[in-house]
C-alpha positions in Angstrom: -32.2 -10.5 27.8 -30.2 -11.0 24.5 -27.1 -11.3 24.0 -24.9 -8.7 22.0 -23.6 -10.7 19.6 -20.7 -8.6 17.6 -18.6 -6.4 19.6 -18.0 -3.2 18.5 -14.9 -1.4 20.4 -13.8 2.2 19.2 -10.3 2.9 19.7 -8.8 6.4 19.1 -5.5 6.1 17.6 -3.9 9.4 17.9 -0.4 8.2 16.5 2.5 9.7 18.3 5.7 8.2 18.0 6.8 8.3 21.8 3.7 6.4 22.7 4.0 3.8 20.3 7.0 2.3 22.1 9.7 0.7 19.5 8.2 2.9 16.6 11.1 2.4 13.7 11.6 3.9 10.7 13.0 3.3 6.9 16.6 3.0 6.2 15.6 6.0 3.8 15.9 9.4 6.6 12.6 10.7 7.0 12.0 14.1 7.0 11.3 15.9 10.9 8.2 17.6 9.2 7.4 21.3 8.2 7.2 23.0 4.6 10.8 20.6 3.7 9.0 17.4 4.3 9.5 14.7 2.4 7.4 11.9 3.7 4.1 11.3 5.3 2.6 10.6 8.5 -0.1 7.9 9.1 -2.5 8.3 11.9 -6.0 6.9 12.4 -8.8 5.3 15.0 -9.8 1.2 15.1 -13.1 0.4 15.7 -12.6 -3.7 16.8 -15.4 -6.5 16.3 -13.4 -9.4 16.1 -14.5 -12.0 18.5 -10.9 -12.3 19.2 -11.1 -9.4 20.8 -14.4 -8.4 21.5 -14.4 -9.3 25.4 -12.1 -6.5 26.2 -12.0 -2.9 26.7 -8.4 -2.1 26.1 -6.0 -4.9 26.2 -7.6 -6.0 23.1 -5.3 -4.5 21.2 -2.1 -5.7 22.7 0.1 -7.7 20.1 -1.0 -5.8 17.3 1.5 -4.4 15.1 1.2 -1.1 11.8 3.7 -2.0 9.6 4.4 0.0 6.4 5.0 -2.8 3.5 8.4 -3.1 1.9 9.9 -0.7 4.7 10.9 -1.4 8.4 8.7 1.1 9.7 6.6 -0.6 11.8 5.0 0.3 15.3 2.9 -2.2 18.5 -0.3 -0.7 19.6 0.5 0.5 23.3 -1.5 -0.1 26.4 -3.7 3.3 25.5 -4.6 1.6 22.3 -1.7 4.0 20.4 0.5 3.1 17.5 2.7 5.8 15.5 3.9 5.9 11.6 6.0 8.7 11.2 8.5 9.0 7.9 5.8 6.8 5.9 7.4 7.2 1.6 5.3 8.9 -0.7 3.4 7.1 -3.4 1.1 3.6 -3.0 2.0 1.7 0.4 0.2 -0.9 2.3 -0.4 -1.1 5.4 -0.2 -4.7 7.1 -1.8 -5.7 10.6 -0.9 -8.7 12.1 -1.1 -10.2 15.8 -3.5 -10.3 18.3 -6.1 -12.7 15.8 -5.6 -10.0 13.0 -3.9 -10.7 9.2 -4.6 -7.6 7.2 -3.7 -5.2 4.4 -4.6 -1.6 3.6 -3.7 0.4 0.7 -3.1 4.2 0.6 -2.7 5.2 -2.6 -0.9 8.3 -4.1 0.5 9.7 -0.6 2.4 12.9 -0.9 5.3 14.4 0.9 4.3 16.2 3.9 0.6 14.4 4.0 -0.7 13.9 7.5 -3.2 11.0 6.8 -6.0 10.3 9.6 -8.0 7.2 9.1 -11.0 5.5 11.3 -10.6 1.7 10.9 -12.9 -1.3 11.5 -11.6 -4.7 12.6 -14.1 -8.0 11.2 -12.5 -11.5 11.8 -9.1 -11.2 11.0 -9.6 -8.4 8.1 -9.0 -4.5 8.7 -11.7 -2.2 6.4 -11.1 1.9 6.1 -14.2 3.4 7.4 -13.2 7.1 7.1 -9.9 8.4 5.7 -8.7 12.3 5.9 -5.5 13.8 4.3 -4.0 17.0 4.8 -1.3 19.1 3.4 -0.9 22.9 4.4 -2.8 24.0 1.5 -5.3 21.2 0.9 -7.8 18.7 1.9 -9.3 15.3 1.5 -11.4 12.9 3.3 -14.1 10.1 2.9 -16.6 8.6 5.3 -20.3 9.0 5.3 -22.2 12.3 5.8 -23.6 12.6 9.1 -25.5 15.8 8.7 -27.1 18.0 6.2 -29.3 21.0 6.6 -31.0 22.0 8.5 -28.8 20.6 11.5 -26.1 22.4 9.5 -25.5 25.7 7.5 -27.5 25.9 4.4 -25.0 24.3 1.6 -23.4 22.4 4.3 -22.7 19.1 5.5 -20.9 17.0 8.3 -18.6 14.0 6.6 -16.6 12.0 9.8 -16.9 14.6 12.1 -15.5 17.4 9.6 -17.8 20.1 8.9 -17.8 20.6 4.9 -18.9 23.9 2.9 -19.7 24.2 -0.7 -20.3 26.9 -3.1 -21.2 27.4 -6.6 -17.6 26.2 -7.8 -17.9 22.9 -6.0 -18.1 19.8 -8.4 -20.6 16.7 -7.4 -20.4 13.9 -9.3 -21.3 9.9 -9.0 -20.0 7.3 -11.3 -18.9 10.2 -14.0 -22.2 11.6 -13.5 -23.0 15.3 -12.5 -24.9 15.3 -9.5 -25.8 18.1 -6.7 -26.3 19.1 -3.3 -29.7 17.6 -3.2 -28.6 14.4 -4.4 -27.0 14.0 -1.3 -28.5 11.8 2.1 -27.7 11.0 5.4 -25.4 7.7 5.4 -23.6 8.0 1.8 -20.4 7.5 1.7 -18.5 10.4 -0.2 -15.0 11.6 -1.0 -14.4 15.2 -0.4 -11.6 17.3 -1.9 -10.6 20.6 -1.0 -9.2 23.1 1.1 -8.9 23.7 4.8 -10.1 26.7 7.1 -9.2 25.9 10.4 -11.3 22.8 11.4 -13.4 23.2 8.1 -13.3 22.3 4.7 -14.0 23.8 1.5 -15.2 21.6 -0.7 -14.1 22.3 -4.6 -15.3 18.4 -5.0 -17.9 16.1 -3.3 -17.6 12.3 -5.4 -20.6 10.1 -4.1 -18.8 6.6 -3.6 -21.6 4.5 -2.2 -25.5 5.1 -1.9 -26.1 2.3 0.5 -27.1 4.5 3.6 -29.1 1.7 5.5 -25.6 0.2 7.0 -25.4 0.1 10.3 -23.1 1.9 12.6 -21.7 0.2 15.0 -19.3 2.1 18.0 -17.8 1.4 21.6 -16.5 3.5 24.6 -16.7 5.4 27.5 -20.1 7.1 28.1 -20.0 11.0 28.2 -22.7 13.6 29.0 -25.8 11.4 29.4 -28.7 12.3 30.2 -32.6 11.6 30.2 -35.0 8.7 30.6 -35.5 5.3 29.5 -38.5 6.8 26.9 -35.6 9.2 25.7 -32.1 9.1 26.3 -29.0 10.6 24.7 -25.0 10.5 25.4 -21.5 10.6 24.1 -18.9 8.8 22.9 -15.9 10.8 22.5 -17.4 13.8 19.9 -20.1 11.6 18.6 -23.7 12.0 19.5 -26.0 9.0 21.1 -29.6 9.2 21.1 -32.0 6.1 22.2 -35.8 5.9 23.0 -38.2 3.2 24.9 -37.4 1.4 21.4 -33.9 0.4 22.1 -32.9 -3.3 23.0 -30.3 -3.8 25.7 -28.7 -6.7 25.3 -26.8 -9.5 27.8 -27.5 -8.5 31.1 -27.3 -5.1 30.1 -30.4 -2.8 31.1 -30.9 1.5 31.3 -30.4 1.8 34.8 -26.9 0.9 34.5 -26.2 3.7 31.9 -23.9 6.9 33.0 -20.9 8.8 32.7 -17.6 6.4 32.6 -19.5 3.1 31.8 -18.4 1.9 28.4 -20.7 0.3 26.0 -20.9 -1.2 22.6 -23.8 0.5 20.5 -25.1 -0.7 16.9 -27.6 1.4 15.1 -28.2 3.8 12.3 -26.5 7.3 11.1 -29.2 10.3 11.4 -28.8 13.6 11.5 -26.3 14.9 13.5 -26.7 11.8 15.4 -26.4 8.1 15.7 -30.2 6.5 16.9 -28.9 3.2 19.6 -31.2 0.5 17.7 -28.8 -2.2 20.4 -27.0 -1.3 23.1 -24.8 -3.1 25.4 -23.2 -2.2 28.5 -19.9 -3.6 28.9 -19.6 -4.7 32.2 -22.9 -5.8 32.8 -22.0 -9.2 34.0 -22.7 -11.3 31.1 -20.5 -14.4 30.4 -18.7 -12.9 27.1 -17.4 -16.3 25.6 -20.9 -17.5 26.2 -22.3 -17.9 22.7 -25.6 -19.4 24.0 -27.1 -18.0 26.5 -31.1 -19.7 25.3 -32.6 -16.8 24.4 -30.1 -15.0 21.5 -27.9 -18.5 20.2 -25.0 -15.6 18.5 -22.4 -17.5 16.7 -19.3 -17.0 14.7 -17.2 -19.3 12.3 -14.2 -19.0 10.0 -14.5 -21.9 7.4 -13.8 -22.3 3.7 -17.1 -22.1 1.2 -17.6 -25.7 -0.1 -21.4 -25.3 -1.5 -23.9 -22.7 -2.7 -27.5 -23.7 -2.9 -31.3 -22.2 -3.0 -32.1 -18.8 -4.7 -31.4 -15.2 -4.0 -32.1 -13.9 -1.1 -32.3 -16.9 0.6 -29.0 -19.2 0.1 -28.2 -22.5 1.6 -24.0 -22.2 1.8 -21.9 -24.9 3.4 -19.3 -23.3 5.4 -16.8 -25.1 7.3 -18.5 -27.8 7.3 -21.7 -25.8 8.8 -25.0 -25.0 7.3 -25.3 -21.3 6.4 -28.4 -19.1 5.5 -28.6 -16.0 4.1 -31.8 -13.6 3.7 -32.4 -10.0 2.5 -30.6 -8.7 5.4 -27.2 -10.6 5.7 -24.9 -8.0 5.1 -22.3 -8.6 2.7 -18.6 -7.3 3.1 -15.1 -8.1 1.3 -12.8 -5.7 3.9 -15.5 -2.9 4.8 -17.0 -2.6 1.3 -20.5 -4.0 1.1 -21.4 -6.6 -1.8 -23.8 -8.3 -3.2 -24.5 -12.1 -2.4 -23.6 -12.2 -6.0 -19.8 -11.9 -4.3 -20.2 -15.0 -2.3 -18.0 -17.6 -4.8 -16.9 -21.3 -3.3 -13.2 -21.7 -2.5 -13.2 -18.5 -0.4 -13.1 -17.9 3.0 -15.8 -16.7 5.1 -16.5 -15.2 8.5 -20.0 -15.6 9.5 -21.7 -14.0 12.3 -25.4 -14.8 12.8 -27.9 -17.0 15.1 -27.2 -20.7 15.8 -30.6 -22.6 15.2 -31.3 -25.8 16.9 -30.3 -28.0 14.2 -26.6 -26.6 14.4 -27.0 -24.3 11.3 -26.7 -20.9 11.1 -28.6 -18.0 10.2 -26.4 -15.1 8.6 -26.7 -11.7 9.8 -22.9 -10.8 8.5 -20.8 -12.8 6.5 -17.2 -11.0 5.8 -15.0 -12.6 2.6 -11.4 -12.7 3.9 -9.9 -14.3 0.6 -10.3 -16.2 -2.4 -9.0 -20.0 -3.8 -6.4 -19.1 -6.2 -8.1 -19.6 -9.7 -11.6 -19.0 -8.3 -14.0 -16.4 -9.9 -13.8 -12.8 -7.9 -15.9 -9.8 -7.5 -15.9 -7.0 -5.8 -17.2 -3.3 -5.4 -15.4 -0.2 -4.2 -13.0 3.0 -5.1 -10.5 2.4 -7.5 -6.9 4.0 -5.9 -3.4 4.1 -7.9 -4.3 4.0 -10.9 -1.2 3.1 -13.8 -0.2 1.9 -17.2 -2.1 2.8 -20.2 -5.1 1.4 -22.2 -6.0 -1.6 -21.8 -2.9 -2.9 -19.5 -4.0 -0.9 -16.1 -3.1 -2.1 -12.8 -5.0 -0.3 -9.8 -6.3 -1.8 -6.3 -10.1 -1.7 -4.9 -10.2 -2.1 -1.1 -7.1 -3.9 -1.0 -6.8 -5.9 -4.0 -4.8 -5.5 -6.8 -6.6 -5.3 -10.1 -5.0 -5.7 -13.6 -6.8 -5.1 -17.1 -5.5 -6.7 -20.3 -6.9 -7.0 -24.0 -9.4 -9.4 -22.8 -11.3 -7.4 -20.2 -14.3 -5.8 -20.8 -15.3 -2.2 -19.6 -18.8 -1.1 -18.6 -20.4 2.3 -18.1 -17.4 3.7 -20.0 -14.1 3.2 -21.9 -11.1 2.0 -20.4 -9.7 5.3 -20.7 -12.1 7.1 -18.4 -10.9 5.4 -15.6 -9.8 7.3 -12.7 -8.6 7.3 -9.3 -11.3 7.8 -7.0 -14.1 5.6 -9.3 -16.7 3.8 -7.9 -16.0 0.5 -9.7 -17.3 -3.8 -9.6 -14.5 -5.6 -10.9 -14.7 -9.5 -11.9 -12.3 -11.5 -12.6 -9.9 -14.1 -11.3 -7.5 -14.5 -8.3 -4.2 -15.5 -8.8 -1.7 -17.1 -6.8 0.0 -14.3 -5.9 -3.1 -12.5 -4.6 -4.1 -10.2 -7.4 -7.1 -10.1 -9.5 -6.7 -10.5 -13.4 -10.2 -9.0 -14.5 -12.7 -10.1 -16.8 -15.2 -7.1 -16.5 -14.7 -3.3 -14.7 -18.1 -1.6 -14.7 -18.3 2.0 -13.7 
């Protein structure tokens, strides 16, 4: 059998502050919540595939720590895989998550007082990516992630975005890129932002922004096993509310095999968003007695490095990079990512540094099935594709972030697919430019 090479483990992260243990707060005094509130709370769930912590089912987490940049709020992920950020400022923060193998930032822009933020989180290497993010005040709405159902497995003008059942009517807005788009426009897999307002668990829409057309990526999650049932030509199960289904086509991987599938096992499953469900292309069963620091077992030679980008050779799709030292291939399927957003191999730019995940090869290289860009040689050329958030300044001095970064625009850079002014928070964007010392991006070019 194979070996499951990147391990996927979901975590929910239902952030209380008495679970959290040492939980602390800003010298500012946070508000105790209600219609008076004054600051926000911060809750989410991690999804882990670092190889740091890939070989556990729990304890991965242990020695990671939430803190709220530029405040001492600040909160250790607990034995049930809990943190808690409660009195969180309004306006742009960061979050920062460091320890167990992990050195990351996230940026939440534009939070408002009395916002209860939920986010689903994906851990690559050492970088944390947003996979899904939902805010909530009493009287509205918003969320992103990708849609996970659309008629008929839902109401006619209705769709499923993270879990969250979304209406629309003839008032609701669709757009892409500044573009007017529909209902039909949208598929299975998109990512989308969603404003509007809350009944009960529901949410009507009032505007649907199509952020990212790539549905192909992969879905990868990990947990307990719930409600299975079925046969090894036709199996389905859950993991916590989200639907599993597999057939005679899936791959188990390690020592893993369908016999040992039922309720309370957990399991790491990678495969694709459908309709209402997610189809098991690999699956993986935890404790199946495989040697998990084994990277060759000689069938499946899975491999992970963490080097510096020193050369780029051969043509598009297929690159020769030099990586640490190591011999690197790419091909049409190595997936692409600068903290959760996929790029282009266009992004790939020597200086940076990579996290590659692929199949060792005989000769010691290493063919790429997922190479992550954790940062950039100060001076080096940048790019990168994703929302725009916190949007300031005025024409053409902006500053802004994309995924993490922080962007700034001066007289020299050049705007595509529309003047600078038409910028907004919320954009799909590719910025280019250069990375300074300090981290941020002067850019050259912002395309819409």
């Amino acid at each position: 059998m194979r070996k499951f090479f990147c391990i996927h483990v979901l975590l929910i992260v239902a952030l209380t502050a008495a679970a959290c243990g040492g939980a602390s707060t800003s010298p500012t005094s946070p508000s105790t919540g209600g219609s008076g509130a004054t600051t926000a709370t911060i809750s989410g769930t991690v999804r882990v595939g670092s190889p740091q912590l890939a070989a556990s089912t729990g304890a991965a987490m242990t020695g990671l720590v939430v803190t709220v940049v530029g405040t001492n709020i600040s909160a250790s992920v607990d034995a049930a895989d809990r943190f808690t950020l409660n009195g969180v400022p309004p306006g742009d923060v960061t979050l920062k998550f460091s320890g167990a193998g992990v050195d990351s930032s996230v940026p939440l822009a534009q939070l408002r007082p009395a916002e209860s933020v939920s986010l689903v989180l994906s851990v690559a290497g050492t970088a944390v990516s947003v996979d899904s993010e939902i805010r909530s005040t009493s009287s509205s709405q918003q969320l992103e992630g990708r849609v996970e159902s659309l008629p008929p497995t839902t109401a006619a003008n209705t769709l499923a975005v993270a879990g969250k059942i979304v209406k629309t009517d003839s008032s609701t807005r669709f757009e892409q890129g500044g573009a007017a788009k529909s209902f039909s426009d949208l598929l299975i897999g998109m990512r989308v932002h969603v404003e509007g307002n809350a009944t009960g668990s529901e949410i009507v829409a009032s505007l649907i922004r199509i952020q990212n057309t790539n549905t192909w990526i992969p879905v990868e999650v990990n947990g307990a096993i719930d409600s299975f049932s079925g046969t090894a030509t036709t199996f389905q199960f859950k993991i916590g509310s989200r639907q599993i289904k597999g057939d005679d086509l899936t791959v188990f991987f390690g020592n893993s095999t369908f016999s040992m599938l039922k309720d309370g096992v957990r399991v790491e499953v990678k495969g694709q968003q459908r309709d209402g469900y997610i189809y098991a292309e690999r699956l993986h069963v935890n404790d199946a007695g495989d040697d998990e620091n084994d990277e060759d077992d000689g069938q499946d030679d899975s491999a992970s490095i963490h080097g510096t980008l020193t050369a780029i050779g051969g043509a598009k799709p297929v690159l020769t990079l030099t990586v640490g030292g190591t011999s690197v291939r790419t091909s049409a399927e190595t997936i692409v990512k600068r903290r959760g957003d996929v790029q282009t191999l266009d992004a790939l730019k020597t200086g940076q540094t990579l996290h590659v995940i692929g199949v060792r090869q005989s000769n010691g290289s290493i063919d790429a099935r997922r190479i992550d860009i954790d940062d950039d040689a100060p001076g080096g050329e940048f790019e990168i594709e994703g929302s725009l958030g916190g949007l300031k300044g005025s024409c053409p001095s902006l500053s802004f972030a994309v995924n993490g970064f922080s962007v700034l625009t001066n007289s020299s850079t050049v705007f595509e697919g529309g003047a600078c002014s038409t910028l907004k928070s919320g954009d799909k964007v590719t910025v280019k430019g250069l990375r300074q010392a300090d981290g941020s991006v002067i850019a050259t070019r912002v395309k819409k």
